[in-house]
C-alpha positions as CSV (number, residue, x, y, z in Angstrom):
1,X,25.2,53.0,119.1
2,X,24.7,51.5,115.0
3,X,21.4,53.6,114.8
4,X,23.2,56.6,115.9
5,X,26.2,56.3,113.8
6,X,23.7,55.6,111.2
7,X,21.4,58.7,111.9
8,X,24.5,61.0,111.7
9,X,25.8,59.6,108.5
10,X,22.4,60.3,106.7
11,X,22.5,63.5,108.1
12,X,25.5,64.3,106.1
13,X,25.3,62.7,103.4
14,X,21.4,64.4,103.1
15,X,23.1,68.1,104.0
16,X,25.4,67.9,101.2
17,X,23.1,66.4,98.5
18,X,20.8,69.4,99.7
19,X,23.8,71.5,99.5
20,X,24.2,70.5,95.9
21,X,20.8,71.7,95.1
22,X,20.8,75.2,97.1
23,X,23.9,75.7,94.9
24,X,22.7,74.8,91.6
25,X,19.5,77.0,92.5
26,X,22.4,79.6,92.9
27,X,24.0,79.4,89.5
28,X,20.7,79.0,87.9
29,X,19.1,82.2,89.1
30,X,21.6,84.2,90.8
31,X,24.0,85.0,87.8
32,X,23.3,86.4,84.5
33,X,24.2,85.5,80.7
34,X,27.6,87.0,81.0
35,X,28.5,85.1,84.0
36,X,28.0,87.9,86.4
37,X,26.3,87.6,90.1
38,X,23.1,89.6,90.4
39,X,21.8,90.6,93.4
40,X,19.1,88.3,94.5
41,X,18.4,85.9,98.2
42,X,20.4,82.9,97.1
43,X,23.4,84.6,98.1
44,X,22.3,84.9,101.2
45,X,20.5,81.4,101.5
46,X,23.8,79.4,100.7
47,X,25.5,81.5,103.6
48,X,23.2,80.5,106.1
49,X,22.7,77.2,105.2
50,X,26.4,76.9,105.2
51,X,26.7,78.1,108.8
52,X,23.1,75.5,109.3
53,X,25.3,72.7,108.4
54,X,28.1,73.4,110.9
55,X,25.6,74.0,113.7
56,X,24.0,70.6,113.3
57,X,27.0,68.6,113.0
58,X,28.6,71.0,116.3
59,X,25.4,69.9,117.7
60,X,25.8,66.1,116.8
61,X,29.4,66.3,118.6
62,X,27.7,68.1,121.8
63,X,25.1,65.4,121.7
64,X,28.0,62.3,122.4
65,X,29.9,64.9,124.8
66,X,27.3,65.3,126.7
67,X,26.6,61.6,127.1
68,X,29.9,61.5,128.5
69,X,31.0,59.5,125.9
70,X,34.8,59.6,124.2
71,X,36.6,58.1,121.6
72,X,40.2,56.8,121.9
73,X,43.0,58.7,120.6
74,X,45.3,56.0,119.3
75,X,45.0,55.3,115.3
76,X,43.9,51.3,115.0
77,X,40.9,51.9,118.4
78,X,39.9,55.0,116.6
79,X,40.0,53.8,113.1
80,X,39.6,50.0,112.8
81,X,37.7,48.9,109.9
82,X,38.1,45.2,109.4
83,X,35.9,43.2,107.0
84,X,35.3,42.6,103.3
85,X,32.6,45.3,103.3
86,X,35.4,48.0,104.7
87,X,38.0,46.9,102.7
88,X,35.4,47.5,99.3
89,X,34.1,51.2,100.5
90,X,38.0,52.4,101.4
91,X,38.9,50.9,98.4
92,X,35.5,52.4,96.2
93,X,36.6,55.7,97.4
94,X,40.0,55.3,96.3
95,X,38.9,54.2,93.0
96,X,37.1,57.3,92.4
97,X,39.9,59.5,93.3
98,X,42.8,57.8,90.9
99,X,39.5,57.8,88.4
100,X,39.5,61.5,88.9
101,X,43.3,62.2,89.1
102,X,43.6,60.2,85.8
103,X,40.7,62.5,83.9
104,X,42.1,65.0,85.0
105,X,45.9,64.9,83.8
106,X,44.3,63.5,80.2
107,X,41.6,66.9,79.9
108,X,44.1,69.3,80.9
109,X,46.8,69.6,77.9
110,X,45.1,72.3,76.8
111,X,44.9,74.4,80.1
112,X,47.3,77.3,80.7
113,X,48.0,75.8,84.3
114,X,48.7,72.5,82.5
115,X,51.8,71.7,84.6
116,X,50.0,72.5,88.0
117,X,46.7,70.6,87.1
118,X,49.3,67.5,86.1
119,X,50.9,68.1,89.4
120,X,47.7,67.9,91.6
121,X,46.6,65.2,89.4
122,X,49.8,63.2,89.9
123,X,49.2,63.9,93.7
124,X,45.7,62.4,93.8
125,X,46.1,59.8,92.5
126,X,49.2,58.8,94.9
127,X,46.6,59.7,97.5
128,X,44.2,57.2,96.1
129,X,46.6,54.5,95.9
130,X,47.7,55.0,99.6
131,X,45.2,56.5,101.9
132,X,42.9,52.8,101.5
133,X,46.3,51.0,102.6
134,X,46.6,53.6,105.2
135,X,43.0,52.7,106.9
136,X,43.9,49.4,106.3
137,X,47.0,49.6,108.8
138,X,44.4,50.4,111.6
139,X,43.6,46.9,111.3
140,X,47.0,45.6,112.1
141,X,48.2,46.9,115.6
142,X,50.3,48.2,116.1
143,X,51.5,50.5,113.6
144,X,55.2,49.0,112.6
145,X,55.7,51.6,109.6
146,X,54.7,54.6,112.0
147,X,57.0,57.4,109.9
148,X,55.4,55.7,106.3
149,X,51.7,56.1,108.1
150,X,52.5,59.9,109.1
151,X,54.1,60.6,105.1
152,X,50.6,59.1,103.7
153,X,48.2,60.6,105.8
154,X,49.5,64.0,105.1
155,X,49.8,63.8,101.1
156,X,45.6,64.9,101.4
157,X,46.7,67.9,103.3
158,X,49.6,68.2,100.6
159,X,46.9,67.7,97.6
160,X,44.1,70.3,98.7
161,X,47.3,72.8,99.8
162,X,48.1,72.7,96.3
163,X,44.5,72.8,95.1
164,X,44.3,76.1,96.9
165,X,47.1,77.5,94.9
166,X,45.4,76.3,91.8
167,X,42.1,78.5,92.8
168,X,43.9,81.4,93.2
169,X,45.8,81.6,89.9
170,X,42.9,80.2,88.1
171,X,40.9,83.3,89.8
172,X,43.1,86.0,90.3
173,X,41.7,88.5,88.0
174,X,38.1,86.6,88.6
175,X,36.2,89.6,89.8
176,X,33.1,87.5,90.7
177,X,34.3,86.1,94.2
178,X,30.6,83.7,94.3
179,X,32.2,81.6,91.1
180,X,34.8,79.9,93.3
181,X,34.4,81.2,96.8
182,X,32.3,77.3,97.8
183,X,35.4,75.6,95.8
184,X,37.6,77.9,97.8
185,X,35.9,77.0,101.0
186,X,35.4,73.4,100.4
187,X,39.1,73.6,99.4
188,X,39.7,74.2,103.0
189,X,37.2,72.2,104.8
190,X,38.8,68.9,103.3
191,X,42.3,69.9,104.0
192,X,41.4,70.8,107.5
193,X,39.5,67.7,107.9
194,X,42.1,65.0,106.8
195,X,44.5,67.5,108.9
196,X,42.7,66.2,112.0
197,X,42.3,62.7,110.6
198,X,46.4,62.8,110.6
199,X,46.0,63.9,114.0
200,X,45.6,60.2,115.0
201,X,49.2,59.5,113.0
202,X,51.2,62.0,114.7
203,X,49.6,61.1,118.4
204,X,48.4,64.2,118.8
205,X,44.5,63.3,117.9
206,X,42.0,66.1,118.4
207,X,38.5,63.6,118.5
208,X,35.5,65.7,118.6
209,X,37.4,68.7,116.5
210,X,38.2,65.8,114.1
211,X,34.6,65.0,114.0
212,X,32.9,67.8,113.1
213,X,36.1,68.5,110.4
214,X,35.1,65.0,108.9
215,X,31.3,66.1,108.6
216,X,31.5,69.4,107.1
217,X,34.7,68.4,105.0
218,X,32.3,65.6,103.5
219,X,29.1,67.7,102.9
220,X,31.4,70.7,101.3
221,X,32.8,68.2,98.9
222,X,29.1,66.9,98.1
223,X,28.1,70.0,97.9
224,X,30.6,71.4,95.3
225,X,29.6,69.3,92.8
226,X,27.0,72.0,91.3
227,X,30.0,73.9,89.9
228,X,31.8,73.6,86.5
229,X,34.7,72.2,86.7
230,X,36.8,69.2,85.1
231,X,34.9,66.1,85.4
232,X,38.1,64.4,87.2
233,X,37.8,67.4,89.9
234,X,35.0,66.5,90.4
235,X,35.7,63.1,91.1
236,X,38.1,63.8,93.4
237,X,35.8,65.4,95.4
238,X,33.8,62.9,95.6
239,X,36.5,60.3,96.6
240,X,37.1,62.5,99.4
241,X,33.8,62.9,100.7
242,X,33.7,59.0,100.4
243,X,36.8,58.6,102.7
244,X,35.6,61.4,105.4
245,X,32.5,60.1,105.2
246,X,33.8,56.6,106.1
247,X,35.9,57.9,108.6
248,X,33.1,59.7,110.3
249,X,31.0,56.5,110.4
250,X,34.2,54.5,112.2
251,X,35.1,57.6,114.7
252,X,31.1,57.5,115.6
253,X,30.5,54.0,115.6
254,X,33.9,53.6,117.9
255,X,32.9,55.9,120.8
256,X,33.1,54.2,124.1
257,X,31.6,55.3,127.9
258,X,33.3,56.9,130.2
259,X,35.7,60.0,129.7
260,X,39.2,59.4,127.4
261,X,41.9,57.1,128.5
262,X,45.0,59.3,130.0
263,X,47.7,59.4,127.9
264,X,51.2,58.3,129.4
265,X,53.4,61.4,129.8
266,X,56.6,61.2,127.5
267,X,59.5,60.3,129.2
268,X,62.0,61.5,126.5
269,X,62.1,65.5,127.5
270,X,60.6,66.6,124.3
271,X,57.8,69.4,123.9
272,X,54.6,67.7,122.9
273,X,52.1,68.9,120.9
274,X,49.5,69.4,123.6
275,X,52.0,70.7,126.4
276,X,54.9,70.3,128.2
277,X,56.3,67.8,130.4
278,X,56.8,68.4,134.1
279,X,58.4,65.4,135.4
280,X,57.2,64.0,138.9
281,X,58.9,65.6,141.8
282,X,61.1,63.0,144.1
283,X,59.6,62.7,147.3
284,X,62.9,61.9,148.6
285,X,64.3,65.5,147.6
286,X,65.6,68.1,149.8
287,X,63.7,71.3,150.1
């Protein structure tokens, strides 16, 4: 199952350092002096290489589905990354974003969005403080701190939310849409993708969906890295795609045989997230 795991995570990390370059190709010969798009193929060769990396990695999930294979939905089975060697990437990654959310609040005095750029900045680097300790909890079942893990593993969603407001004002009278439409779309890849990853938090885990929002989420991130932006933005990204990345590996390299354990049904009368509760009928009950 390690060569697999192993082949997938190449795969991503390959698309978006390609991604990077189709990009760059993009900015280099698709827009004029003045900052303007010109009509030319690269447009139309980022699109479909786009929609090439989600095909692949739906094909990667269809692959283990179809080798009836599953991966559990509770947080430490799904999750577990014990070790030294764990411990330094989820901590790597977390370096990068605080790196990032620290370059960030320091370059943007001089920005008119100063206070929200200082306000994402201030959020990422919470996130890169927190979401290492977070993975480290799926080492320690069970989960005592369960409301702390669910507050943690939504301050991503909470970052790139507010990252998307940021895009906007910084480009509402932008009338080039190709300047920020892969930020804009990468923007929404990652939130989606640590989304699912909180999925496993909340007990309402989506596995394969979660997946394939982990692999594009990362090669987006990678692949955003041709555009102009602060230097700490950047660096976020990167931190990001380091932690789906690494999330990916431990979702893959955790699939088991055989289809998903049942879940029990909840016994306290409340809606769940994937349905509703029927409780068993009493044999002993009157017509």
């Amino acid at each position: 199952m390690q060569h697999r795991t192993l082949e997938v995570t190449c795969y991503v990390a390959g698309a978006g350092a390609f991604g990077v370059f189709i990009r760059w190709l993009q900015d280099q010969l698709a827009f004029n002096d003045a900052g303007l798009a010109e009509r030319s193929w690269f447009h139309l060769i980022v699109v479909l290489y786009i929609l090439a990396m989600a095909f692949l990695f739906l094909r990667f999930v269809d692959r283990e589905r179809n080798r009836r294979r599953s991966l559990p939905e509770d947080f430490c089975q799904a999750l577990a990354n014990p070790g030294r060697l764990y411990a330094a990437l989820r901590w790597a990654a977390g370096g990068i974003v605080c790196l990032g959310a620290l370059l960030l609040f320091s370059a943007s005095e001089l920005d008119e969005d100063v206070v929200l750029l200082r306000v994402l900045a201030a959020l990422a680097l919470v996130f890169g403080l927190s979401y290492p300790w977070l993975l480290s909890l799926a080492n320690k079942p069970p989960v005592q701190r369960r409301n702390l893990l669910c507050l943690v593993s939504m301050l991503p969603v909470l970052l790139f939310a507010l990252w998307l407001v940021v895009c906007y004002k910084e480009n509402a009278i932008n009338s080039v849409a190709w300047s920020y439409a892969i930020e804009f779309v990468t923007i929404v890849a990652a939130m989606a993708a640590f989304f699912r990853l909180a999925g496993f938090c909340f007990d309402a885990a989506r596995p394969w969906r979660c997946m394939f929002a982990c692999m594009f989420g990362c090669a987006m991130c990678v692949m955003s890295l041709a555009d102009e932006r602060y230097i700490g933005m950047h660096l976020i990204f990167l931190g990001c795609a380091g932690f789906l990345l690494l999330c990916n590996w431990l979702m893959f390299s955790h699939l088991q045989k055989g289809p998903p354990v049942p879940k029990k049904q909840p016994d306290d009368g409340f809606e769940r997230l994937d349905g509703i509760y029927v409780p068993p009928e009493d044999p002993t009950a009157e017509d």
